[in-house]
N, CA, C and O atoms as a CHARMM CRD file, in Angstrom:
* protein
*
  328
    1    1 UNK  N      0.84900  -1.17800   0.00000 PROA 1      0.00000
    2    1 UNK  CA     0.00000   0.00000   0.00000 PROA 1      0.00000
    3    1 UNK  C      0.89300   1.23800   0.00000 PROA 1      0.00000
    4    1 UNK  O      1.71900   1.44700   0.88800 PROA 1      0.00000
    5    2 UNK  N      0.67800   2.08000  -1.08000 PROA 2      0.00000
    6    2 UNK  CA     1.75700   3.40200  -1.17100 PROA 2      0.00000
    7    2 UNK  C      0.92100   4.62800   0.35100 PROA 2      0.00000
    8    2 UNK  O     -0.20400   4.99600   0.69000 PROA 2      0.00000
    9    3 UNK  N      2.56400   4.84900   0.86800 PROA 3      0.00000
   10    3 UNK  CA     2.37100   5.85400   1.75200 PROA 3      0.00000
   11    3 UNK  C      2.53600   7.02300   1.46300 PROA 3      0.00000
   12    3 UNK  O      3.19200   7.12800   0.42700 PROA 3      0.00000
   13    4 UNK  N      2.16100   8.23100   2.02300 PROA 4      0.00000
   14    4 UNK  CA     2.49400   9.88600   1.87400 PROA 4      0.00000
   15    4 UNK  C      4.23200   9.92400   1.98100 PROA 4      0.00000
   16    4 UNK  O      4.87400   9.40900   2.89700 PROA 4      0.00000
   17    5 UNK  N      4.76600  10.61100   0.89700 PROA 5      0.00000
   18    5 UNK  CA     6.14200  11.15400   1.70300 PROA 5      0.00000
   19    5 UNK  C      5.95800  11.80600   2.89400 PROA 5      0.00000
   20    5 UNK  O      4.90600  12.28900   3.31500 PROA 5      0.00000
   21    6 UNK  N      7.12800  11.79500   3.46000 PROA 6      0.00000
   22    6 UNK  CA     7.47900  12.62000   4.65900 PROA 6      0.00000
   23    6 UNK  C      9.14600  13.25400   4.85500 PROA 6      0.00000
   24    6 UNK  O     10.21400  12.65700   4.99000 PROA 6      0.00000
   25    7 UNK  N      8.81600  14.70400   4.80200 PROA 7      0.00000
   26    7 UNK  CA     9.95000  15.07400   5.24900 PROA 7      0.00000
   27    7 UNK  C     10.08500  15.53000   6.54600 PROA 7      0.00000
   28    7 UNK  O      9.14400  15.59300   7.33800 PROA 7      0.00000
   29    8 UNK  N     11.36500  15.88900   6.82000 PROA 8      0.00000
   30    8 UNK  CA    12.03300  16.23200   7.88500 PROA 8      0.00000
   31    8 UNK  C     12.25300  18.04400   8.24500 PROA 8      0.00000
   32    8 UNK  O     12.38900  18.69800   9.27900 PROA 8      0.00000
   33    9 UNK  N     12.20600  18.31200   7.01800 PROA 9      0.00000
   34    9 UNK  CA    12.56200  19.59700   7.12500 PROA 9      0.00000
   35    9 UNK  C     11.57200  20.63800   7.23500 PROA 9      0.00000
   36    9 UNK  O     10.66700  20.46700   6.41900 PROA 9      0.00000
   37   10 UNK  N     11.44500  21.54400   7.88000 PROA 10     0.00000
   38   10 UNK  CA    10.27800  22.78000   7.87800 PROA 10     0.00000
   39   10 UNK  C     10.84600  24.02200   7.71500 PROA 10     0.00000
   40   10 UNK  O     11.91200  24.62800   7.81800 PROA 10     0.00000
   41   11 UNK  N      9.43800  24.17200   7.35400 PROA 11     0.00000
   42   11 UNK  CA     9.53900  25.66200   6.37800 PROA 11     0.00000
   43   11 UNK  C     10.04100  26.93100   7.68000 PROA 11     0.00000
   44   11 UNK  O     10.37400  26.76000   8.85300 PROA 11     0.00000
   45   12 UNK  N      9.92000  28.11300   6.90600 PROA 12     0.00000
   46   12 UNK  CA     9.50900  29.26400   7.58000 PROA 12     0.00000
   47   12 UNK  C      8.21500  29.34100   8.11600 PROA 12     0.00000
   48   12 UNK  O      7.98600  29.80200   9.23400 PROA 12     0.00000
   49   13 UNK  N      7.11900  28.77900   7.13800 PROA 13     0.00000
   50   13 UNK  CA     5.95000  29.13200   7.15200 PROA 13     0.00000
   51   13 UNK  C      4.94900  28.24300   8.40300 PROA 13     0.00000
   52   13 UNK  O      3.92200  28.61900   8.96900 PROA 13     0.00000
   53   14 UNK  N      5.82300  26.78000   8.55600 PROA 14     0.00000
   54   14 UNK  CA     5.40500  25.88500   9.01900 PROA 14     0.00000
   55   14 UNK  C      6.53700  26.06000  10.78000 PROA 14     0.00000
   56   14 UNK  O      6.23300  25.52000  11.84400 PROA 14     0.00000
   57   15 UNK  N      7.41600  26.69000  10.60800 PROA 15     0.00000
   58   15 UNK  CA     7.58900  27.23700  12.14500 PROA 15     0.00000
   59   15 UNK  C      7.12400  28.02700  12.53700 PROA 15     0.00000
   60   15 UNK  O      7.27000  28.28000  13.73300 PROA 15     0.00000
   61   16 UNK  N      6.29600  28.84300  11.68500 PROA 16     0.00000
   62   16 UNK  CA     6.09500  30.22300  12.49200 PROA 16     0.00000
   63   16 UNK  C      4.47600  29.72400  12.80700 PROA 16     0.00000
   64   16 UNK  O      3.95500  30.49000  13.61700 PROA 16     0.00000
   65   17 UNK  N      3.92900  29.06500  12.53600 PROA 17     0.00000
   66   17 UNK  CA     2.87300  28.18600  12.70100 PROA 17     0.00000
   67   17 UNK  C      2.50600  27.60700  14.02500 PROA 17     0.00000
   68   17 UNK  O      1.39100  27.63800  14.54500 PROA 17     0.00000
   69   18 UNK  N      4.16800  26.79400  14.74600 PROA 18     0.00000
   70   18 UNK  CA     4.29700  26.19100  15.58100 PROA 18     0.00000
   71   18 UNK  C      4.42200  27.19300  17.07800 PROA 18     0.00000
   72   18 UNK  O      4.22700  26.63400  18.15800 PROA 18     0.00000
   73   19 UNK  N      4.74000  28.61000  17.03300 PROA 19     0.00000
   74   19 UNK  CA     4.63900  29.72100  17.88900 PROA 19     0.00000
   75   19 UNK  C      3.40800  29.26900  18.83900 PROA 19     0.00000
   76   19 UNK  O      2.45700  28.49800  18.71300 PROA 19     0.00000
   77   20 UNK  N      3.91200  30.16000  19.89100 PROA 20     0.00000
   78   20 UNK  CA     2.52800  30.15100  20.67100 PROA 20     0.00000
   79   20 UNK  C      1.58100  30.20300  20.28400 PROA 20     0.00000
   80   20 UNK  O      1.50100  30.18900  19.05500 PROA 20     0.00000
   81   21 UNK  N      0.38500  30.28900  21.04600 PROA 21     0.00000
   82   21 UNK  CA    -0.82200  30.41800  20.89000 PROA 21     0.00000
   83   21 UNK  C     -1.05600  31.79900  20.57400 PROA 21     0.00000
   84   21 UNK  O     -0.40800  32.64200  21.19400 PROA 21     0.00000
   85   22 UNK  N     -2.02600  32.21500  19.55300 PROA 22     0.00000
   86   22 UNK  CA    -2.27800  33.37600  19.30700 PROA 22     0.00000
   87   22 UNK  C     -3.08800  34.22800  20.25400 PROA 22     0.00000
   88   22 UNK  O     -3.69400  33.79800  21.23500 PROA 22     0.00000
   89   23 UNK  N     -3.03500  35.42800  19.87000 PROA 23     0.00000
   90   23 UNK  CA    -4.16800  36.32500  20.77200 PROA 23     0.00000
   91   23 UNK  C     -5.94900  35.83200  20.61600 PROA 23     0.00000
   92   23 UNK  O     -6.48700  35.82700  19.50800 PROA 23     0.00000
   93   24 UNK  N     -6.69900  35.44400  21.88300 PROA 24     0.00000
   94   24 UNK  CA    -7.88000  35.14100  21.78000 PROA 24     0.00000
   95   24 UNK  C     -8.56600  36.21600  20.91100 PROA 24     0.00000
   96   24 UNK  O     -8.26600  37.40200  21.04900 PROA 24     0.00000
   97   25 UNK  N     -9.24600  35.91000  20.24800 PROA 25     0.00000
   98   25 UNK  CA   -10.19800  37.25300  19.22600 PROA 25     0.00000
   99   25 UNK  C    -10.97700  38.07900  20.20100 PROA 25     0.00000
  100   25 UNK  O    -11.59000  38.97100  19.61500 PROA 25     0.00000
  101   26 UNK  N    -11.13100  38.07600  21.33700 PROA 26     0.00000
  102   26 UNK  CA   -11.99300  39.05700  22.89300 PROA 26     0.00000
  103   26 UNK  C    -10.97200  40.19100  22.77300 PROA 26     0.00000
  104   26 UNK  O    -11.30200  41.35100  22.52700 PROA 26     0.00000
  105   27 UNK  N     -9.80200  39.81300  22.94800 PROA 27     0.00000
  106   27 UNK  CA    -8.37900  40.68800  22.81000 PROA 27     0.00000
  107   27 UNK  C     -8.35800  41.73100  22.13900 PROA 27     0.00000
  108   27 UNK  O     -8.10200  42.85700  22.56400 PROA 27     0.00000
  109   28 UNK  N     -8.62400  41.42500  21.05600 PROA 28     0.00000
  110   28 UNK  CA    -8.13900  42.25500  19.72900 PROA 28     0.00000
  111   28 UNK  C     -9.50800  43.14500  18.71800 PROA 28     0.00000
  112   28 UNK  O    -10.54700  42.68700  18.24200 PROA 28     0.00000
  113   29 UNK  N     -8.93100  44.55300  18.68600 PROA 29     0.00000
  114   29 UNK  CA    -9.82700  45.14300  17.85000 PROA 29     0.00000
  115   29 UNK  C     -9.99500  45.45200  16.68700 PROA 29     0.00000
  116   29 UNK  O     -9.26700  46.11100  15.94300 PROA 29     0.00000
  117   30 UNK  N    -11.31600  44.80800  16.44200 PROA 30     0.00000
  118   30 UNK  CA   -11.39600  44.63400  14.80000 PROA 30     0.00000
  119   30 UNK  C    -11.17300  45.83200  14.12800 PROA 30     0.00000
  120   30 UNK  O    -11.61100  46.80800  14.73700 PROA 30     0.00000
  121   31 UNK  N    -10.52200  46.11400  12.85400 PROA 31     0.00000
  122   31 UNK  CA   -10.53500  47.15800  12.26800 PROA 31     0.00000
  123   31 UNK  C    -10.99600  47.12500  10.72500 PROA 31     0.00000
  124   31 UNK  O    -10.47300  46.12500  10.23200 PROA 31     0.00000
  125   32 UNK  N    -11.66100  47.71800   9.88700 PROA 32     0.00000
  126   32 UNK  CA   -11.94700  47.85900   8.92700 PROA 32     0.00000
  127   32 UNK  C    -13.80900  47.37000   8.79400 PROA 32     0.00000
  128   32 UNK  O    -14.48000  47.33500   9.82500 PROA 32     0.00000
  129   33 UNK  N    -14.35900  47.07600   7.60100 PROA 33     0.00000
  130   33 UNK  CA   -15.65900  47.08600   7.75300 PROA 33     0.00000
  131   33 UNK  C    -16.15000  45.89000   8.51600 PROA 33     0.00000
  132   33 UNK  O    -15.72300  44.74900   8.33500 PROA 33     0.00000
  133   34 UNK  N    -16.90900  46.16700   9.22700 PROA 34     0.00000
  134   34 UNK  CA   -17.60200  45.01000   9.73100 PROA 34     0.00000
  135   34 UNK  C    -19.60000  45.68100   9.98500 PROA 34     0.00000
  136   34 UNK  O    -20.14700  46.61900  10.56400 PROA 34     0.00000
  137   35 UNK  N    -20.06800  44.38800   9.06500 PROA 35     0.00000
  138   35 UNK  CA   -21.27200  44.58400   9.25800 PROA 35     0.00000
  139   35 UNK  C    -22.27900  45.19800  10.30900 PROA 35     0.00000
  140   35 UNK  O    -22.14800  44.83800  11.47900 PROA 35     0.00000
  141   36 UNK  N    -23.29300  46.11500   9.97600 PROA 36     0.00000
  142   36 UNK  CA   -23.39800  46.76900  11.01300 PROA 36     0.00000
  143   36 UNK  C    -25.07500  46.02600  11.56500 PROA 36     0.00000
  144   36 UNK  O    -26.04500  46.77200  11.69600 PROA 36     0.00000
  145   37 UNK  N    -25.15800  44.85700  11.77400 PROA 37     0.00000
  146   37 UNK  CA   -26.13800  43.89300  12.18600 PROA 37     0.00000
  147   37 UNK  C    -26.25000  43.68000  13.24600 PROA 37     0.00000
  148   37 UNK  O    -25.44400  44.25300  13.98000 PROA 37     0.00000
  149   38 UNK  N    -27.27300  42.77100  13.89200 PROA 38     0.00000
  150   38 UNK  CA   -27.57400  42.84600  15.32100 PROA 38     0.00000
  151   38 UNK  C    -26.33600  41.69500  15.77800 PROA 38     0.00000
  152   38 UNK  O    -25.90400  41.72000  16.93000 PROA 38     0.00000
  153   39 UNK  N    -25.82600  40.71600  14.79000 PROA 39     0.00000
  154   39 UNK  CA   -24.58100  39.61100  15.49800 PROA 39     0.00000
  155   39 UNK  C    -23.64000  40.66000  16.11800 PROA 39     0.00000
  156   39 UNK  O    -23.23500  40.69000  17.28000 PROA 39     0.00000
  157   40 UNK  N    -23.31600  41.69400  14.89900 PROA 40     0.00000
  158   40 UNK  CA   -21.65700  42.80300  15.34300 PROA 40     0.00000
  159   40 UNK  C    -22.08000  43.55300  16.34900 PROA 40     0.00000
  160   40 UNK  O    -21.21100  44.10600  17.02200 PROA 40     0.00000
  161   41 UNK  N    -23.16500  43.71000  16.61700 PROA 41     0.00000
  162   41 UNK  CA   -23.51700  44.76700  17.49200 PROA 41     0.00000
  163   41 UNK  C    -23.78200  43.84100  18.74100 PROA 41     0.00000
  164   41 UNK  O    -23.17300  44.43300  19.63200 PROA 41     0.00000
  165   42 UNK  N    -24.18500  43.04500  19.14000 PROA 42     0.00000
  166   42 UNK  CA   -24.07400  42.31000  20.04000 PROA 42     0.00000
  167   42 UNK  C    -22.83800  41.38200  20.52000 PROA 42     0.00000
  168   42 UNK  O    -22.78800  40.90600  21.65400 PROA 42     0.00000
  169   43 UNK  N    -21.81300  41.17200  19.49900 PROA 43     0.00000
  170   43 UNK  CA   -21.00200  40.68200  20.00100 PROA 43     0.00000
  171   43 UNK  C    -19.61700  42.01700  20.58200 PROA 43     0.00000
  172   43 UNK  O    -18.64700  41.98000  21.33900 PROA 43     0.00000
  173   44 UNK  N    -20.23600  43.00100  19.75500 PROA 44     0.00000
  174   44 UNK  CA   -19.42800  44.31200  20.33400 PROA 44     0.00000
  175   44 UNK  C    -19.44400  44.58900  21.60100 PROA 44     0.00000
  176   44 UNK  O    -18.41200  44.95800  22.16300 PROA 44     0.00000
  177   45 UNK  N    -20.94200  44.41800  22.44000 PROA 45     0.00000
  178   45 UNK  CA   -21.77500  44.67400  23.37300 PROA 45     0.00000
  179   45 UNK  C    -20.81600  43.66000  24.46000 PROA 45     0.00000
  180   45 UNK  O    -20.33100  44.01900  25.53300 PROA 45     0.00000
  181   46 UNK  N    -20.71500  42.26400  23.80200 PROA 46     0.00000
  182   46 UNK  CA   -20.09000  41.09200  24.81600 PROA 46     0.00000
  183   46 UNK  C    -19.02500  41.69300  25.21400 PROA 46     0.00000
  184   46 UNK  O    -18.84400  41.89800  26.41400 PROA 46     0.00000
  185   47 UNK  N    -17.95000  42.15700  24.07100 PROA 47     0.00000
  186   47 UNK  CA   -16.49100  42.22500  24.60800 PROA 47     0.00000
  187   47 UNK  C    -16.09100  43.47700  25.50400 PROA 47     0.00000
  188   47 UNK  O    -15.09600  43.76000  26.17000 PROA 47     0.00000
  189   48 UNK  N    -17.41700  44.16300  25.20400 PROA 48     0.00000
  190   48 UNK  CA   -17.55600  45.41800  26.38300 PROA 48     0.00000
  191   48 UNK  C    -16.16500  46.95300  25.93100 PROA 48     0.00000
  192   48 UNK  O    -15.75700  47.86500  26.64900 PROA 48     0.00000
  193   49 UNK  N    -15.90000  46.67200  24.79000 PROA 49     0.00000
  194   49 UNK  CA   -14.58100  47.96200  24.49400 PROA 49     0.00000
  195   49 UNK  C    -15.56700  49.09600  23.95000 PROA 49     0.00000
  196   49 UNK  O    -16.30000  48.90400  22.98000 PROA 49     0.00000
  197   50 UNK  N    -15.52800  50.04700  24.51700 PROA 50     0.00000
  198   50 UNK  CA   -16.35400  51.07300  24.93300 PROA 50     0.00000
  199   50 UNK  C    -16.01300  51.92300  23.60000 PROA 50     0.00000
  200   50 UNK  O    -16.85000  52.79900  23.38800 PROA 50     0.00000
  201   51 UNK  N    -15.07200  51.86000  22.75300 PROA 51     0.00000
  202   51 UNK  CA   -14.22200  52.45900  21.67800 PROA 51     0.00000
  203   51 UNK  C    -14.75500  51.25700  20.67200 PROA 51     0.00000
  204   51 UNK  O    -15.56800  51.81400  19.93600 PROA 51     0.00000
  205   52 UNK  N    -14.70200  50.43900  20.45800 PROA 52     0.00000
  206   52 UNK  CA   -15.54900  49.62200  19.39600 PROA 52     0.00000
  207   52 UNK  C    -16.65000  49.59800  19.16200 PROA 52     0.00000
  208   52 UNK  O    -17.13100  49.63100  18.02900 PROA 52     0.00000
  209   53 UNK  N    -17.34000  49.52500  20.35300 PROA 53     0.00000
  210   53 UNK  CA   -18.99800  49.91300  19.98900 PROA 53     0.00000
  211   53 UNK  C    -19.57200  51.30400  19.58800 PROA 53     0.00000
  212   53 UNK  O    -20.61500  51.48100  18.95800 PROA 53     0.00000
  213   54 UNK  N    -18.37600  52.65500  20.24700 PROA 54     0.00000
  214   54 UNK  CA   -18.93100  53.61700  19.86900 PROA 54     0.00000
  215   54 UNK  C    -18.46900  53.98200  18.13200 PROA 54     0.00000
  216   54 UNK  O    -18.81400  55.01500  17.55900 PROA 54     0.00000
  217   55 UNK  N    -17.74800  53.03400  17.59000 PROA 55     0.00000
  218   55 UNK  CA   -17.32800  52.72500  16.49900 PROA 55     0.00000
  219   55 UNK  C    -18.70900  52.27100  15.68300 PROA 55     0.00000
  220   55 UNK  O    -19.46200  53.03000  15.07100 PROA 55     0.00000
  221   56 UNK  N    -18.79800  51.28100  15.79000 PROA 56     0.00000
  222   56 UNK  CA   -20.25400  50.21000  15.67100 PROA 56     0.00000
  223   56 UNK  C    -21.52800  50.99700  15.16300 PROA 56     0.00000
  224   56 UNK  O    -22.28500  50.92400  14.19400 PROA 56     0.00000
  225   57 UNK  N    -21.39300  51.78800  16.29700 PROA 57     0.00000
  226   57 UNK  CA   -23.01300  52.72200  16.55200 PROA 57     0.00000
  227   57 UNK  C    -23.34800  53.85100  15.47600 PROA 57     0.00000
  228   57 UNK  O    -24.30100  54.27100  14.82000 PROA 57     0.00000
  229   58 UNK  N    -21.84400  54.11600  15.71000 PROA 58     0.00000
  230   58 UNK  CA   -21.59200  55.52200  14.12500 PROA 58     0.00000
  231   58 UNK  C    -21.71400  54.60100  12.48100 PROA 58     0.00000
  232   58 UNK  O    -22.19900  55.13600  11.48400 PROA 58     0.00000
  233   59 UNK  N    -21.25900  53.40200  12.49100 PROA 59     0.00000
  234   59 UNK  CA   -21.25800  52.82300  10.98300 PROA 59     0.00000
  235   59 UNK  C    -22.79100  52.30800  11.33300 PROA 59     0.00000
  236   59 UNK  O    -23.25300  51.86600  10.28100 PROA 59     0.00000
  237   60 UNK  N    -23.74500  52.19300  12.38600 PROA 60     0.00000
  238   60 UNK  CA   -24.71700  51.47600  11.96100 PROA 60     0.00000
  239   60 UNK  C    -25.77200  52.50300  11.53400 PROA 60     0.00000
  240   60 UNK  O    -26.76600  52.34400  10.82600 PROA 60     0.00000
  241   61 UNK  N    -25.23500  53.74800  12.23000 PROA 61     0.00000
  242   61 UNK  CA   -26.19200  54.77400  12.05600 PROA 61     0.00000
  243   61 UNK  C    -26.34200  55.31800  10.28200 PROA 61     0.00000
  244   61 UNK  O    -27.38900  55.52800   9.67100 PROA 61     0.00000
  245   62 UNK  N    -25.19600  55.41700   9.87200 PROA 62     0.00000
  246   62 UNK  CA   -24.47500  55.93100   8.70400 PROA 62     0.00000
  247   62 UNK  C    -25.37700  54.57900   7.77100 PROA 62     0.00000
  248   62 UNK  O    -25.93300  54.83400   6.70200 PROA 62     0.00000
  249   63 UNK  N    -25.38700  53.47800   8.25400 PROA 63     0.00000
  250   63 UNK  CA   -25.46100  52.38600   7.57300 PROA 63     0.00000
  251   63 UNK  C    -27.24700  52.65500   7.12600 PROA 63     0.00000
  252   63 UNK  O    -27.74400  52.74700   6.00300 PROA 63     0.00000
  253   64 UNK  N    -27.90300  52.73000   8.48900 PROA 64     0.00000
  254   64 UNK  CA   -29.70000  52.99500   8.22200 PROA 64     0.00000
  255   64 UNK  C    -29.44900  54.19200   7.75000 PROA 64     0.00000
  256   64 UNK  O    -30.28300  54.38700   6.86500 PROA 64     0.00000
  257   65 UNK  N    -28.62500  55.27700   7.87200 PROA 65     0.00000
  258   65 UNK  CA   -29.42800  56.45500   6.99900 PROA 65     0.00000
  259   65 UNK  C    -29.35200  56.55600   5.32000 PROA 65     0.00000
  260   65 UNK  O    -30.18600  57.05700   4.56600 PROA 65     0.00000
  261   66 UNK  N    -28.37600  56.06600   5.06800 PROA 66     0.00000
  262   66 UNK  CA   -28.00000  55.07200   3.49600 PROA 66     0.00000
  263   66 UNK  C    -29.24000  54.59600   2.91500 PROA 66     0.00000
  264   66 UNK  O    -29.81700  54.99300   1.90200 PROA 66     0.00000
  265   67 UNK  N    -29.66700  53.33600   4.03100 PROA 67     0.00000
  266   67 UNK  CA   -30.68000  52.65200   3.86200 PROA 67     0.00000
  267   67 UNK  C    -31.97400  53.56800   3.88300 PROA 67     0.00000
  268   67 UNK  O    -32.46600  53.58600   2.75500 PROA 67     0.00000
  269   68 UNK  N    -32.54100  54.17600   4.60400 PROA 68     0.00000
  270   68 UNK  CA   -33.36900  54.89600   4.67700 PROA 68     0.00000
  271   68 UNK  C    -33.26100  55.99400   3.73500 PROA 68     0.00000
  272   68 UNK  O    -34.15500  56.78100   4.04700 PROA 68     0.00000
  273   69 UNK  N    -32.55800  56.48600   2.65100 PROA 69     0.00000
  274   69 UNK  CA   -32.44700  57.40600   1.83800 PROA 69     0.00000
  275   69 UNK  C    -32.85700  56.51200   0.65300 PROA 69     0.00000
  276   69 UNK  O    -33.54900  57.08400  -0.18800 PROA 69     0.00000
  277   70 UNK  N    -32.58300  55.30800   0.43900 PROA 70     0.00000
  278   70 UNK  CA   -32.03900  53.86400  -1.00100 PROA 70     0.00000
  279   70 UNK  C    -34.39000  54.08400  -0.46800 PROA 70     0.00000
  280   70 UNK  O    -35.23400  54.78600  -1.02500 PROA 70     0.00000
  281   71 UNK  N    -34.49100  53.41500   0.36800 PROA 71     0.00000
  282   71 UNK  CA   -35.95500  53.36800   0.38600 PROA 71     0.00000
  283   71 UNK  C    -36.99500  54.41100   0.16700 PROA 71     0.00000
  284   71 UNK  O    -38.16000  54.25500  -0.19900 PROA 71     0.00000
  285   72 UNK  N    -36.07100  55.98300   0.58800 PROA 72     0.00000
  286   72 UNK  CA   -37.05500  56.63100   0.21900 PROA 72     0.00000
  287   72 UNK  C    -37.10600  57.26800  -1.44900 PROA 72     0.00000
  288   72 UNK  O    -38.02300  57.89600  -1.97900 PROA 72     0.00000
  289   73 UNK  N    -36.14100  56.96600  -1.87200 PROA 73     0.00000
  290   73 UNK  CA   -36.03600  57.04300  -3.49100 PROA 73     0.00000
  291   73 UNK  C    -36.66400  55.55700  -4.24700 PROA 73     0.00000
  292   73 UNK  O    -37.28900  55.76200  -5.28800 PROA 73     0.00000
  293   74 UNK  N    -36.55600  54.27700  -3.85300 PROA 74     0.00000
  294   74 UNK  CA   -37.37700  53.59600  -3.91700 PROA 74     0.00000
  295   74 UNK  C    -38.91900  53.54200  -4.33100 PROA 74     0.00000
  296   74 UNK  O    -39.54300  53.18600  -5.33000 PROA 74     0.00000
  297   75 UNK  N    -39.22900  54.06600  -3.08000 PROA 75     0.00000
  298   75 UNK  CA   -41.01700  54.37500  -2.47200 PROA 75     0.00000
  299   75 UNK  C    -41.20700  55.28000  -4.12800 PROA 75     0.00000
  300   75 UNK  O    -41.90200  54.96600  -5.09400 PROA 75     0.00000
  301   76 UNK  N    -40.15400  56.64100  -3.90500 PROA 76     0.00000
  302   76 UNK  CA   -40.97000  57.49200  -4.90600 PROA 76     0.00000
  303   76 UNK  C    -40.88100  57.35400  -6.35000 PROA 76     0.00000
  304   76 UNK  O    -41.63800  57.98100  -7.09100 PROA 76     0.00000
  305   77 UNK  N    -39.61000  56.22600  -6.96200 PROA 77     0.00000
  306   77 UNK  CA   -39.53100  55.54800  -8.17300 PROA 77     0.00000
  307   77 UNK  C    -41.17800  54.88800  -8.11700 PROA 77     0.00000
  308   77 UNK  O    -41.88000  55.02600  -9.11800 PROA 77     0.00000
  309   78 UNK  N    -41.65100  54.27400  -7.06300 PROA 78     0.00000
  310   78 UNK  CA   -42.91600  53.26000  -7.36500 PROA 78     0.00000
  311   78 UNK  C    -43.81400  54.29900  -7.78600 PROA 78     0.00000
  312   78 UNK  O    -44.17500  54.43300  -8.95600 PROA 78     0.00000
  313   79 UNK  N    -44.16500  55.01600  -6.86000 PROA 79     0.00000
  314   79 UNK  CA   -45.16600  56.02700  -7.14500 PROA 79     0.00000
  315   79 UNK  C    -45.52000  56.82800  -8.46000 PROA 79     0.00000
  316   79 UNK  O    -46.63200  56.78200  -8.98800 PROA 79     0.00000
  317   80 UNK  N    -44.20800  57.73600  -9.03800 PROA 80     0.00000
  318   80 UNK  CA   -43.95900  57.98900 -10.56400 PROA 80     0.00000
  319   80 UNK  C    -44.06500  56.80200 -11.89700 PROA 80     0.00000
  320   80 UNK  O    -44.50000  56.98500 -13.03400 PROA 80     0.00000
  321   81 UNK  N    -43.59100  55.76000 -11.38100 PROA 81     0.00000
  322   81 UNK  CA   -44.34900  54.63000 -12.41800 PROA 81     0.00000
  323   81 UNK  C    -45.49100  54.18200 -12.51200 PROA 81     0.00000
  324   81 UNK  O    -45.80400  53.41900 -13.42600 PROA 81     0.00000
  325   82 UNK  N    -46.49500  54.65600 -11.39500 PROA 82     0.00000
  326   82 UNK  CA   -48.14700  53.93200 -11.58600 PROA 82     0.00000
  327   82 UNK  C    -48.80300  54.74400 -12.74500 PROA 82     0.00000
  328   82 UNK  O    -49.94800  54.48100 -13.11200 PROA 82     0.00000
C-alpha cells in the first residue's frame, strides 16, 4: 500500500505556525468594515470595548441612513411609475 512522503525539514511558514498560541479574538480590535447587524452589534456589546462599539453605533447609524435614503427614493420611483 503506497504511503504519503514525509519530510524532515520545515519551512519558515510551518515554524512560524508552531509559535505560541495566538491572541484570543476578545483581545483584539477589529478594524476595517464590519457589518453593522444585530450579530456585530451584540457581540461588540459582549467584549464590552467602549471604543468599538462607539465605532459600531456611528457605521450602523451611517449604515440605516443610506438605507433609509435607497428606500425613500425607492417608495418614490414606485409612485412615478403607476
Amino acid at each position: 500500500m503506497p504511503t504519503r512522503k514525509t519530510t524532515t525539514k520545515t519551512s519558515k511558514k510551518s515554524a512560524a505556525r508552531k509559535k505560541g498560541p495566538a491572541k484570543p479574538a476578545a483581545a483584539a480590535f477589529r478594524s476595517g468594515a464590519v457589518p453593522p447587524y444585530g450579530v456585530a452589534i451584540r457581540e461588540a456589546v459582549a467584549r464590552g470595548n467602549p471604543r468599538e462599539m462607539k465605532t459600531l453605533a456611528t457605521a450602523a447609524r451611517q449604515y440605516l441612513k443610506n438605507v433609509q435614503s435607497a428606500l425613500g427614493a425607492l417608495d418614490k420611483s414606485l409612485t412615478t411609475k403607476r
